[in-house]
mmJSON file of the N, C-alpha and C atoms, coordinates in Angstrom:
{"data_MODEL":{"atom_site":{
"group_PDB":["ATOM","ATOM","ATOM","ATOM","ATOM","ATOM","ATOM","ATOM","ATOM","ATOM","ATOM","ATOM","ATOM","ATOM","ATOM","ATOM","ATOM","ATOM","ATOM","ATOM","ATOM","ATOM","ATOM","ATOM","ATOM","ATOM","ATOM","ATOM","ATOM","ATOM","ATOM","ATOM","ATOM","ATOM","ATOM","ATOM","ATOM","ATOM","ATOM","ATOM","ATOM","ATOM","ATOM","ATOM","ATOM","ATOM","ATOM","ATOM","ATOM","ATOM","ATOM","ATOM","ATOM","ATOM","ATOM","ATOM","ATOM","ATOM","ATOM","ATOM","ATOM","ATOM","ATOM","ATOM","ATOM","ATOM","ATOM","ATOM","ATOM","ATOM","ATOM","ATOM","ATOM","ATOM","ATOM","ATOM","ATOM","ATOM","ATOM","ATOM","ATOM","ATOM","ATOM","ATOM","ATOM","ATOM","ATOM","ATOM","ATOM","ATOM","ATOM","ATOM","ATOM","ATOM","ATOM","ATOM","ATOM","ATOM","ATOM","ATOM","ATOM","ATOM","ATOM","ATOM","ATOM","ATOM","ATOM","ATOM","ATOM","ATOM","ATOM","ATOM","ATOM","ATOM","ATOM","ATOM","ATOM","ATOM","ATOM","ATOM","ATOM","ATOM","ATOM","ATOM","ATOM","ATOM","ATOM","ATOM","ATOM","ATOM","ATOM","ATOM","ATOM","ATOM","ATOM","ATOM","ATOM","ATOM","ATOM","ATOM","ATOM","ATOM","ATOM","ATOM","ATOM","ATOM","ATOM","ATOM","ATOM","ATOM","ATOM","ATOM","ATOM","ATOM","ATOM","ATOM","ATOM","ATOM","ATOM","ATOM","ATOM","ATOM","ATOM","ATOM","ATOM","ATOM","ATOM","ATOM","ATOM","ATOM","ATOM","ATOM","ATOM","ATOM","ATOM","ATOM","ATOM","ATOM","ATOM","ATOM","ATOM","ATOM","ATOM","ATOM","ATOM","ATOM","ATOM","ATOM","ATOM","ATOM","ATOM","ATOM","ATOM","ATOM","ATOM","ATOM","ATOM","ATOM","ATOM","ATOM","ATOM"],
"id":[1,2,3,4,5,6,7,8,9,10,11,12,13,14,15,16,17,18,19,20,21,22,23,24,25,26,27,28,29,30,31,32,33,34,35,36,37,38,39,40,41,42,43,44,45,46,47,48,49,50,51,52,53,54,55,56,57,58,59,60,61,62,63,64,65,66,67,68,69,70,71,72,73,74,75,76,77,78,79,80,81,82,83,84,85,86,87,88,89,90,91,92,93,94,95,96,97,98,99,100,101,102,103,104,105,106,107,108,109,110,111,112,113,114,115,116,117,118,119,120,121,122,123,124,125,126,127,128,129,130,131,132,133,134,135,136,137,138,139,140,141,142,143,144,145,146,147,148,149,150,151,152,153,154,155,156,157,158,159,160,161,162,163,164,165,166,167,168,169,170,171,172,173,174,175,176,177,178,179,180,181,182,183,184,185,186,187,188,189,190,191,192,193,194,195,196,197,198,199,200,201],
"type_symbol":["N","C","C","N","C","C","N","C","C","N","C","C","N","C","C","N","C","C","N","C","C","N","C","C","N","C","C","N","C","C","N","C","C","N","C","C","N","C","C","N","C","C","N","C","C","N","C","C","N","C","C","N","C","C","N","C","C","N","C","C","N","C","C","N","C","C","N","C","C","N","C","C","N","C","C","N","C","C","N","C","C","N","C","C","N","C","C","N","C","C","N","C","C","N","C","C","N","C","C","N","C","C","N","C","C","N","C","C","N","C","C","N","C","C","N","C","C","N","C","C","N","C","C","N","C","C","N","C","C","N","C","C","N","C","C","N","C","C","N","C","C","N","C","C","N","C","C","N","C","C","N","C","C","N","C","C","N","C","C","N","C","C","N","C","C","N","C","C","N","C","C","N","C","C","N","C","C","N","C","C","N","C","C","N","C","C","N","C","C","N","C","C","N","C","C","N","C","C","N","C","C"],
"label_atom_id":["N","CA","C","N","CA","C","N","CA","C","N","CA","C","N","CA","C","N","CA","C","N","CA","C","N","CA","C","N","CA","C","N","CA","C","N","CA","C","N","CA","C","N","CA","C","N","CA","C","N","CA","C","N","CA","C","N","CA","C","N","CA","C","N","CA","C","N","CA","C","N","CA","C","N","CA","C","N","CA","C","N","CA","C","N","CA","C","N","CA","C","N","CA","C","N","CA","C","N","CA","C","N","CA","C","N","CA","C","N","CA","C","N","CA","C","N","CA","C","N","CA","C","N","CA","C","N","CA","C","N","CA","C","N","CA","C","N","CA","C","N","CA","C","N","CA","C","N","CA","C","N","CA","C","N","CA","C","N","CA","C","N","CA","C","N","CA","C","N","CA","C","N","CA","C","N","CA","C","N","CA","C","N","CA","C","N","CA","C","N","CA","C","N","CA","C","N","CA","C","N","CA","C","N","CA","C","N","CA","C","N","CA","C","N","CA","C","N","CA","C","N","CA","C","N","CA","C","N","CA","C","N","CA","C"],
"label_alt_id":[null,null,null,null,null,null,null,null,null,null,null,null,null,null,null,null,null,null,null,null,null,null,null,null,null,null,null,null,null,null,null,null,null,null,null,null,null,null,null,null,null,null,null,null,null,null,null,null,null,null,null,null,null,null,null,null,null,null,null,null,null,null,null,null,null,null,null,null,null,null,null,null,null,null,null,null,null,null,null,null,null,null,null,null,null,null,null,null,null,null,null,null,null,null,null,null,null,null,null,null,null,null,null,null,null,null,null,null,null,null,null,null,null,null,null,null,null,null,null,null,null,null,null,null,null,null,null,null,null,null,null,null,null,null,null,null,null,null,null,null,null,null,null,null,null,null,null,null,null,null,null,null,null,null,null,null,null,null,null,null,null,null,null,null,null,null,null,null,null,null,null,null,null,null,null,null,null,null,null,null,null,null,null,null,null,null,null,null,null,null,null,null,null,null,null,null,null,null,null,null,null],
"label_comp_id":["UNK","UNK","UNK","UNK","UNK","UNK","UNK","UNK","UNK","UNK","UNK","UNK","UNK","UNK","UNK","UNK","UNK","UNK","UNK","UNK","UNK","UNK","UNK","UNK","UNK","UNK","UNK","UNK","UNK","UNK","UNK","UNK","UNK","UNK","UNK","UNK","UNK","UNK","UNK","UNK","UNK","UNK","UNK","UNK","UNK","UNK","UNK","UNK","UNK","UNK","UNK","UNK","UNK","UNK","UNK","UNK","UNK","UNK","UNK","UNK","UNK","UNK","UNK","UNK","UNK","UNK","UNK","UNK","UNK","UNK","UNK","UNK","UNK","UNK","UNK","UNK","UNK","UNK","UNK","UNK","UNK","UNK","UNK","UNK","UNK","UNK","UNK","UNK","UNK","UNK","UNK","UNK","UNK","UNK","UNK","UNK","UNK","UNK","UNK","UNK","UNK","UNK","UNK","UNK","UNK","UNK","UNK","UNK","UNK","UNK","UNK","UNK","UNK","UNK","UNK","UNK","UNK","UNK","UNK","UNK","UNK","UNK","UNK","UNK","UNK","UNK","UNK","UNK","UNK","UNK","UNK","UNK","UNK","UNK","UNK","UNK","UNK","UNK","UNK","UNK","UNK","UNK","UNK","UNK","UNK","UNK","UNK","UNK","UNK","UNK","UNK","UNK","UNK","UNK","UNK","UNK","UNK","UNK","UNK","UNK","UNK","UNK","UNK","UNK","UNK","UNK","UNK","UNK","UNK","UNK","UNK","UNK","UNK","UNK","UNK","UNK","UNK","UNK","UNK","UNK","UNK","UNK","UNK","UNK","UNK","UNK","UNK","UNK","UNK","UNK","UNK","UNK","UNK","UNK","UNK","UNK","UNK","UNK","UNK","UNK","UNK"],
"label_asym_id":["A","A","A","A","A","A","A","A","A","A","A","A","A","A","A","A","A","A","A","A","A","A","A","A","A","A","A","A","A","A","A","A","A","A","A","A","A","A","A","A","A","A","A","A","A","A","A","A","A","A","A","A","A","A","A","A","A","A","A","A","A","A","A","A","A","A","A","A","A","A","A","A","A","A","A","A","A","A","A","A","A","A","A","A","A","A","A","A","A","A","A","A","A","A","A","A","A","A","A","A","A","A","A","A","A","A","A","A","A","A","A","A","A","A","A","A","A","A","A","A","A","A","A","A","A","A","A","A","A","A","A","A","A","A","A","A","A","A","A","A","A","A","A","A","A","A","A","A","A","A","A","A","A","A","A","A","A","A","A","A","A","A","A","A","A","A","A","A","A","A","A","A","A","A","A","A","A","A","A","A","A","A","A","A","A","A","A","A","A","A","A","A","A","A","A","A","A","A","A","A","A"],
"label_entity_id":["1","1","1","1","1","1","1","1","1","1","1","1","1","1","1","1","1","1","1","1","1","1","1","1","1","1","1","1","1","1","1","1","1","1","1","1","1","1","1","1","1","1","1","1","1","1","1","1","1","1","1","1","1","1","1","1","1","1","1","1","1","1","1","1","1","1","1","1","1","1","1","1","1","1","1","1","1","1","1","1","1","1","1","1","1","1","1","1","1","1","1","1","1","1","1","1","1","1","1","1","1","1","1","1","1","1","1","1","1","1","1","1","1","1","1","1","1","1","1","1","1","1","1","1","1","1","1","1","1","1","1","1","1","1","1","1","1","1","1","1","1","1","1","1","1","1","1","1","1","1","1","1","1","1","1","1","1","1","1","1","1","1","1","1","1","1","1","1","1","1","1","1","1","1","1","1","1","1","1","1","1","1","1","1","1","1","1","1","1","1","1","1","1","1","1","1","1","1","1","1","1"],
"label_seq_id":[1,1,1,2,2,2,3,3,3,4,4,4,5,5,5,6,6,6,7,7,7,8,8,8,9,9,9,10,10,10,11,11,11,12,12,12,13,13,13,14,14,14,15,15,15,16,16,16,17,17,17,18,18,18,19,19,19,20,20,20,21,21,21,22,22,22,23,23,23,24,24,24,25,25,25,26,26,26,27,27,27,28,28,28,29,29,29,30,30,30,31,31,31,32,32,32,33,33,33,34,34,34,35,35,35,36,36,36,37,37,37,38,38,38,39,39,39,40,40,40,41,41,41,42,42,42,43,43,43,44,44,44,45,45,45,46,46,46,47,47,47,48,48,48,49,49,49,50,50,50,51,51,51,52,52,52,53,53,53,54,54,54,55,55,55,56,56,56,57,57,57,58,58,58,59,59,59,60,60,60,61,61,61,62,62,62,63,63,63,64,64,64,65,65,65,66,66,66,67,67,67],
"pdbx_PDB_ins_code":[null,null,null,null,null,null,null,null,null,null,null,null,null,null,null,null,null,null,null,null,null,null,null,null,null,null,null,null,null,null,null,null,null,null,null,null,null,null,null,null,null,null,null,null,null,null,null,null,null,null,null,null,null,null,null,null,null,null,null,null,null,null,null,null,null,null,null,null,null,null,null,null,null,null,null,null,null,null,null,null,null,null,null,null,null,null,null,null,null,null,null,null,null,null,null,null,null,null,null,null,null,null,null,null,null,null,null,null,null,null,null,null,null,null,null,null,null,null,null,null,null,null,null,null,null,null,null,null,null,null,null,null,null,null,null,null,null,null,null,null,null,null,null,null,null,null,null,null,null,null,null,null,null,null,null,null,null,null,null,null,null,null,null,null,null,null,null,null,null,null,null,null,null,null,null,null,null,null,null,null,null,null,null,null,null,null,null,null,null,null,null,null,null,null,null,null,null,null,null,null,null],
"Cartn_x":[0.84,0.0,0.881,0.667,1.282,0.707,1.808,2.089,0.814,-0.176,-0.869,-0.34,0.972,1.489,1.731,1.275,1.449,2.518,3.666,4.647,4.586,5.169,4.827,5.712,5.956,7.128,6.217,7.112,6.847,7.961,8.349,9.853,10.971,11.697,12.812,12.602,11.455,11.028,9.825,10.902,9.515,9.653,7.944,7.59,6.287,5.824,4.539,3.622,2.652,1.098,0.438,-0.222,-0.534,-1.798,-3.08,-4.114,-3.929,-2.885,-3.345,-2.318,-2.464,-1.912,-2.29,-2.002,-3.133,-2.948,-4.257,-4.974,-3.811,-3.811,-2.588,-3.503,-5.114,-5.734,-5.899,-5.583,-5.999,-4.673,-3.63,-2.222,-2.238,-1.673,-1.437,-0.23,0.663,1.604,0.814,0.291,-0.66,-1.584,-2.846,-3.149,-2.98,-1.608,-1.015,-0.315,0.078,0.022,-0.496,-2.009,-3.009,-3.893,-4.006,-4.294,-3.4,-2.266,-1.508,-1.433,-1.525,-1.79,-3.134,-4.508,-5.36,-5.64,-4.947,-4.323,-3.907,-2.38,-2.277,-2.623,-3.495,-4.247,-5.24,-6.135,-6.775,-6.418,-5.141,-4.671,-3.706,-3.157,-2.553,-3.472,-4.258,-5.178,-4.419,-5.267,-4.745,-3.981,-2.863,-2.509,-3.643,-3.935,-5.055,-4.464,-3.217,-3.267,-3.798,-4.018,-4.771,-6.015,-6.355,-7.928,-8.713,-7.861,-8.449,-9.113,-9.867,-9.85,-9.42,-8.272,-7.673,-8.891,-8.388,-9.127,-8.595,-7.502,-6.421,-6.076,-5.155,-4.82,-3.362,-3.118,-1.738,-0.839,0.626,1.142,2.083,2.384,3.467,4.474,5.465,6.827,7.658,8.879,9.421,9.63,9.854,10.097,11.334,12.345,13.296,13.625,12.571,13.404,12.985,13.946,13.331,12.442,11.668,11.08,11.579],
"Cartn_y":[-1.184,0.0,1.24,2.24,3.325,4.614,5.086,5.969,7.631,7.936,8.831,10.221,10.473,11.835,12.592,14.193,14.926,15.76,15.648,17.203,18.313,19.143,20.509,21.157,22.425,23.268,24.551,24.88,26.316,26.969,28.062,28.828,27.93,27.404,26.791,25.072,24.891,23.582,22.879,22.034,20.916,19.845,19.134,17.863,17.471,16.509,15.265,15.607,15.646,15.794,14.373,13.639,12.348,12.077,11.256,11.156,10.202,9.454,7.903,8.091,9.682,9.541,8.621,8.408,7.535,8.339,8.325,9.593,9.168,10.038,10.08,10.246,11.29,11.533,11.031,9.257,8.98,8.552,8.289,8.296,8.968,8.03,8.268,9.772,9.759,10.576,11.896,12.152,13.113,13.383,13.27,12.987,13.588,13.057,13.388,14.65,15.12,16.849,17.432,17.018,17.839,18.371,17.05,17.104,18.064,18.192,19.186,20.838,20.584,21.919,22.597,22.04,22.093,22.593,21.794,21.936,23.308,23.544,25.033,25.886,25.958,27.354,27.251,26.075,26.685,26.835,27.152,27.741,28.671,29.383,30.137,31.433,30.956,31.596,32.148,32.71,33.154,34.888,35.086,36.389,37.472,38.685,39.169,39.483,40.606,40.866,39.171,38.285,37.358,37.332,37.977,37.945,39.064,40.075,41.115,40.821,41.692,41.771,42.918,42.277,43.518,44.153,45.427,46.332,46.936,46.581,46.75,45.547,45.526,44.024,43.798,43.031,42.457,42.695,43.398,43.671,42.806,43.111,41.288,41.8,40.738,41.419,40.968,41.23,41.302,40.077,39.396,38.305,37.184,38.522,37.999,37.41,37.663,37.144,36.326,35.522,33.913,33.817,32.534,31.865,31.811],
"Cartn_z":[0.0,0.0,0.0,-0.778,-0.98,0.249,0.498,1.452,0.956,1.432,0.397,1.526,2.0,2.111,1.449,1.423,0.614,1.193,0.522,0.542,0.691,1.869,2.089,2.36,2.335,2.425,2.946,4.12,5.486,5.151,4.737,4.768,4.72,5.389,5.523,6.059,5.861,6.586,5.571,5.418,5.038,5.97,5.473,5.942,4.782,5.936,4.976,6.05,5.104,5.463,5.247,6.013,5.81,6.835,5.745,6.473,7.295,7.269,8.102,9.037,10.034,11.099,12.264,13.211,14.53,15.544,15.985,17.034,18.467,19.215,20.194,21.367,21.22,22.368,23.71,23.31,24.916,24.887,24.634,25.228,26.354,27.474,28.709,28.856,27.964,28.042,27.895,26.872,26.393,27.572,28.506,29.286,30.119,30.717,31.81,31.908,30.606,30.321,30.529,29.613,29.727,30.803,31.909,33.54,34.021,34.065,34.096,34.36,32.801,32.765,32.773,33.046,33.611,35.062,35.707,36.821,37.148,36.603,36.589,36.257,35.081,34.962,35.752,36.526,37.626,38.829,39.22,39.767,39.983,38.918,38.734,37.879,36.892,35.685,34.919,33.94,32.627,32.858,32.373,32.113,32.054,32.464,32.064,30.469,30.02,28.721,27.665,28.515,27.06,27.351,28.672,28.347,28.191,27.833,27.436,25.716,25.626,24.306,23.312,22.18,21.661,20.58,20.612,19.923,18.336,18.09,17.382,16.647,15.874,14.902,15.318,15.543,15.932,14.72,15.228,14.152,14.227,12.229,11.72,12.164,12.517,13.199,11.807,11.653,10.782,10.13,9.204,8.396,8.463,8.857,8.935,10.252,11.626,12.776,13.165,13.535,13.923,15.483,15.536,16.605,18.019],
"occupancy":[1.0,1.0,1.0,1.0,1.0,1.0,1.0,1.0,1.0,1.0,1.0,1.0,1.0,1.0,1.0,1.0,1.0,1.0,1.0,1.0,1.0,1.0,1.0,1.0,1.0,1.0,1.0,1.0,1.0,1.0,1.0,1.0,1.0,1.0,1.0,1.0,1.0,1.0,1.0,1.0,1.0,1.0,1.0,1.0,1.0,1.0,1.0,1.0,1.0,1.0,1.0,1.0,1.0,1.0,1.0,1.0,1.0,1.0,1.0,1.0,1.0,1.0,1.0,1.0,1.0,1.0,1.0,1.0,1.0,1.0,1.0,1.0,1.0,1.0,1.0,1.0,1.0,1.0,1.0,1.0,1.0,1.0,1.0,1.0,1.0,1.0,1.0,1.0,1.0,1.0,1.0,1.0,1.0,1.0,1.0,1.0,1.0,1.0,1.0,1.0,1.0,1.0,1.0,1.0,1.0,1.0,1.0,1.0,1.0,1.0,1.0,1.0,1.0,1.0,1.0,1.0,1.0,1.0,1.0,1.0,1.0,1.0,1.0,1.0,1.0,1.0,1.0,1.0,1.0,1.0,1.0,1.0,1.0,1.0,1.0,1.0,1.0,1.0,1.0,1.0,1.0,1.0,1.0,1.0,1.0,1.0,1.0,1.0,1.0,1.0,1.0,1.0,1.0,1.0,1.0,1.0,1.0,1.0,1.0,1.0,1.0,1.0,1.0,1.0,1.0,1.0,1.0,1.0,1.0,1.0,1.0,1.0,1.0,1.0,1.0,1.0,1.0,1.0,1.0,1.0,1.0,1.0,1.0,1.0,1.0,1.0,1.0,1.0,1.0,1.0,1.0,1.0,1.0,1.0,1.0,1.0,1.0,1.0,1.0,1.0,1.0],
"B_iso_or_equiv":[0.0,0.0,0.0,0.0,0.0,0.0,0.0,0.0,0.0,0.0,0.0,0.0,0.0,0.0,0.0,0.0,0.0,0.0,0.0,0.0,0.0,0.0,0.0,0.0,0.0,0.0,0.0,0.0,0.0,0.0,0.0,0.0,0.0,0.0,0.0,0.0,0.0,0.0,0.0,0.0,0.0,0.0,0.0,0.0,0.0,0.0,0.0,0.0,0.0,0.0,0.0,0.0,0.0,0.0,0.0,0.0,0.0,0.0,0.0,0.0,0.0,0.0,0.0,0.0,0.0,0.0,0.0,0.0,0.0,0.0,0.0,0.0,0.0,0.0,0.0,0.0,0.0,0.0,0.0,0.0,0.0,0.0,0.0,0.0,0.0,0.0,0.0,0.0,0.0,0.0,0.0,0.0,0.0,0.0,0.0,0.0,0.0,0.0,0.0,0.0,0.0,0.0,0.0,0.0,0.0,0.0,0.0,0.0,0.0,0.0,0.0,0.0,0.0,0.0,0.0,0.0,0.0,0.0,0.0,0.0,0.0,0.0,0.0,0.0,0.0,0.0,0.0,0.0,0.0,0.0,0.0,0.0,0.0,0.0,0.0,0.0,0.0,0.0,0.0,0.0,0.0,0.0,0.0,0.0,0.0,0.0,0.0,0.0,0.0,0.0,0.0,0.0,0.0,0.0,0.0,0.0,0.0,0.0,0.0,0.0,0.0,0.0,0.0,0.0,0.0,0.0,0.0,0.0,0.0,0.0,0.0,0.0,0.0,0.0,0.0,0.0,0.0,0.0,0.0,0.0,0.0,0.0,0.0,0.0,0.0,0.0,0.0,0.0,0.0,0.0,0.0,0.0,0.0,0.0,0.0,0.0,0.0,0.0,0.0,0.0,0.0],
"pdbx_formal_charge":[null,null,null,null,null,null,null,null,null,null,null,null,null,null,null,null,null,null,null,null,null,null,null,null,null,null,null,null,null,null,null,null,null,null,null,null,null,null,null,null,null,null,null,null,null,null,null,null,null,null,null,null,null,null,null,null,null,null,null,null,null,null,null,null,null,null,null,null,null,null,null,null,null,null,null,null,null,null,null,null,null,null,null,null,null,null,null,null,null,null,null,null,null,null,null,null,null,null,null,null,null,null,null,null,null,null,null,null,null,null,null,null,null,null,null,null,null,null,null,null,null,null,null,null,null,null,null,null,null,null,null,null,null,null,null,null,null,null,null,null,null,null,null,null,null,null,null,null,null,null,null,null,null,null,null,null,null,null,null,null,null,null,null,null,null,null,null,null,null,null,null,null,null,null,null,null,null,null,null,null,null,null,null,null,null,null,null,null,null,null,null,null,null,null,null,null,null,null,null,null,null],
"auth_seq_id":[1,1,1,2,2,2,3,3,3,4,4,4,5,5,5,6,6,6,7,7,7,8,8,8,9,9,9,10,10,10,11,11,11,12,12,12,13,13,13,14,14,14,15,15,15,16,16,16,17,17,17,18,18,18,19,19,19,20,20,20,21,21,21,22,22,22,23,23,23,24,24,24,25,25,25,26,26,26,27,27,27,28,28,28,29,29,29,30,30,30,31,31,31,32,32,32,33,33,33,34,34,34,35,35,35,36,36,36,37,37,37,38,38,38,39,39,39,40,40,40,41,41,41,42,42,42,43,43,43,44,44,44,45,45,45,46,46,46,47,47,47,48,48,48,49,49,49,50,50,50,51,51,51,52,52,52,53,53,53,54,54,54,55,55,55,56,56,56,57,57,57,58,58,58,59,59,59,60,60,60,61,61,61,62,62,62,63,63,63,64,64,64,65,65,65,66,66,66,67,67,67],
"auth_comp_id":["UNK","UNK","UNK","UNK","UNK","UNK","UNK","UNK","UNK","UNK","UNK","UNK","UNK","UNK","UNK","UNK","UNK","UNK","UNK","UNK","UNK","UNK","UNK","UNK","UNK","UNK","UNK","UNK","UNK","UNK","UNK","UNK","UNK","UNK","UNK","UNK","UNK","UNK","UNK","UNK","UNK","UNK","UNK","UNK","UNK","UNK","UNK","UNK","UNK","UNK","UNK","UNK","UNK","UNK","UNK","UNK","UNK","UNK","UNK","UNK","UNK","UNK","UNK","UNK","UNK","UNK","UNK","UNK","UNK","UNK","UNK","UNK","UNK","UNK","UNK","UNK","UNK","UNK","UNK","UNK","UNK","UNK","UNK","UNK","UNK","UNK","UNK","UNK","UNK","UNK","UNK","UNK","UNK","UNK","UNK","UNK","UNK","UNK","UNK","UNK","UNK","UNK","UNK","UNK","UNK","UNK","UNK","UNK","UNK","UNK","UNK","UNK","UNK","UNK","UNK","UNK","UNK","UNK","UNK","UNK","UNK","UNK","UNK","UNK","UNK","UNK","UNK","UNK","UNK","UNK","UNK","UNK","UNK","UNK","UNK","UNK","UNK","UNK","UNK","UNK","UNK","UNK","UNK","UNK","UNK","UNK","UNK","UNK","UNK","UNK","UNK","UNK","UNK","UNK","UNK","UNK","UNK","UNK","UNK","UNK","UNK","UNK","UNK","UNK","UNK","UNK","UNK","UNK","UNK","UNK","UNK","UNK","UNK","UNK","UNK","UNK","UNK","UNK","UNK","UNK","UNK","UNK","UNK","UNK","UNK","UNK","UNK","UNK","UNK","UNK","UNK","UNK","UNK","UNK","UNK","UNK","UNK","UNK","UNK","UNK","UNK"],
"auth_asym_id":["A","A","A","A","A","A","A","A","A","A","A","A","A","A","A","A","A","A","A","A","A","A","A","A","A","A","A","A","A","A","A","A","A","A","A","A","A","A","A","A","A","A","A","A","A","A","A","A","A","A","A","A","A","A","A","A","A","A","A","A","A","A","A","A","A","A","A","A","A","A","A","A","A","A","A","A","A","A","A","A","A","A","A","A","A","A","A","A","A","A","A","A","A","A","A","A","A","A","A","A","A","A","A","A","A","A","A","A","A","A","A","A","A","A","A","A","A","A","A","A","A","A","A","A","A","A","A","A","A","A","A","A","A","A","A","A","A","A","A","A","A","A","A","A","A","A","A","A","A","A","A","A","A","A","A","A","A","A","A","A","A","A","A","A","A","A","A","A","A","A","A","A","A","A","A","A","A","A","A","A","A","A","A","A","A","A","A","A","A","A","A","A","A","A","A","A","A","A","A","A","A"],
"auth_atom_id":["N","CA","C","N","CA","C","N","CA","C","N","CA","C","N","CA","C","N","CA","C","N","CA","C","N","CA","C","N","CA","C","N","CA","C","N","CA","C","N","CA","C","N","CA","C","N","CA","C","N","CA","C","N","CA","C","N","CA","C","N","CA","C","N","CA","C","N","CA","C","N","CA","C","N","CA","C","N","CA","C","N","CA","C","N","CA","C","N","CA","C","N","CA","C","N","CA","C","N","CA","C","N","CA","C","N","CA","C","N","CA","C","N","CA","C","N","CA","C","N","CA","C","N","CA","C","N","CA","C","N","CA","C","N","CA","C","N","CA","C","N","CA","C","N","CA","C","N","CA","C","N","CA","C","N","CA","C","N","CA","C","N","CA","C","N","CA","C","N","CA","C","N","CA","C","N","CA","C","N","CA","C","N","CA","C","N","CA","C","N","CA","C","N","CA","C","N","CA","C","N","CA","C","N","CA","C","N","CA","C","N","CA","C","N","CA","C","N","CA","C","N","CA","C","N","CA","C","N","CA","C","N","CA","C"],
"pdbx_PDB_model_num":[1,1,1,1,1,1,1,1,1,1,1,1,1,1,1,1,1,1,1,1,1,1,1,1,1,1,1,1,1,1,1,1,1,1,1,1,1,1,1,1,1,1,1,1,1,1,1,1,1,1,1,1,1,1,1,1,1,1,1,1,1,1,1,1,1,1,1,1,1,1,1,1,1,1,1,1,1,1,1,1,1,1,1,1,1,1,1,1,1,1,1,1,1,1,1,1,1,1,1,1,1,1,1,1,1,1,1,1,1,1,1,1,1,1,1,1,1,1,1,1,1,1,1,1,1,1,1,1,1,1,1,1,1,1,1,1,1,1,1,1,1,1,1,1,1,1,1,1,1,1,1,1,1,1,1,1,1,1,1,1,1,1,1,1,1,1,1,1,1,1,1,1,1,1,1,1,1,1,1,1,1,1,1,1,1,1,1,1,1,1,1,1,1,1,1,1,1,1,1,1,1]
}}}
């Protein structure tokens, strides 16, 4: 059976796009993150600047600077 990934290219990065990934959701590893960090945002909570709502458009930062 042939591989039906499709080729993709992001700026400086490629990879494969492929339907016949397998779901990870109930992975224990996964999970146990997610309890997690559940966890801490209810008890710590969210930043207010993310729960504000902006009024303005987020501006693009330059192209050239990396992640």
């Amino acid at each position: 059976m042939k591989n039906k990934a499709a080729k993709i290219y992001l700026g400086n990065y490629k990879g494969q796009v492929s339907s016949e990934v397998k779901d990870r959701g109930n992975d224990p590893y996964f999970v146990k993150k997610a309890e997690g960090a559940f966890e801490t945002l209810n008890r710590v909570g969210l930043p207010k600047d993310l729960l504000e709502v902006r009024t303005e458009p987020i501006k693009k930062e330059d192209s050239n600077s990396s992640i």
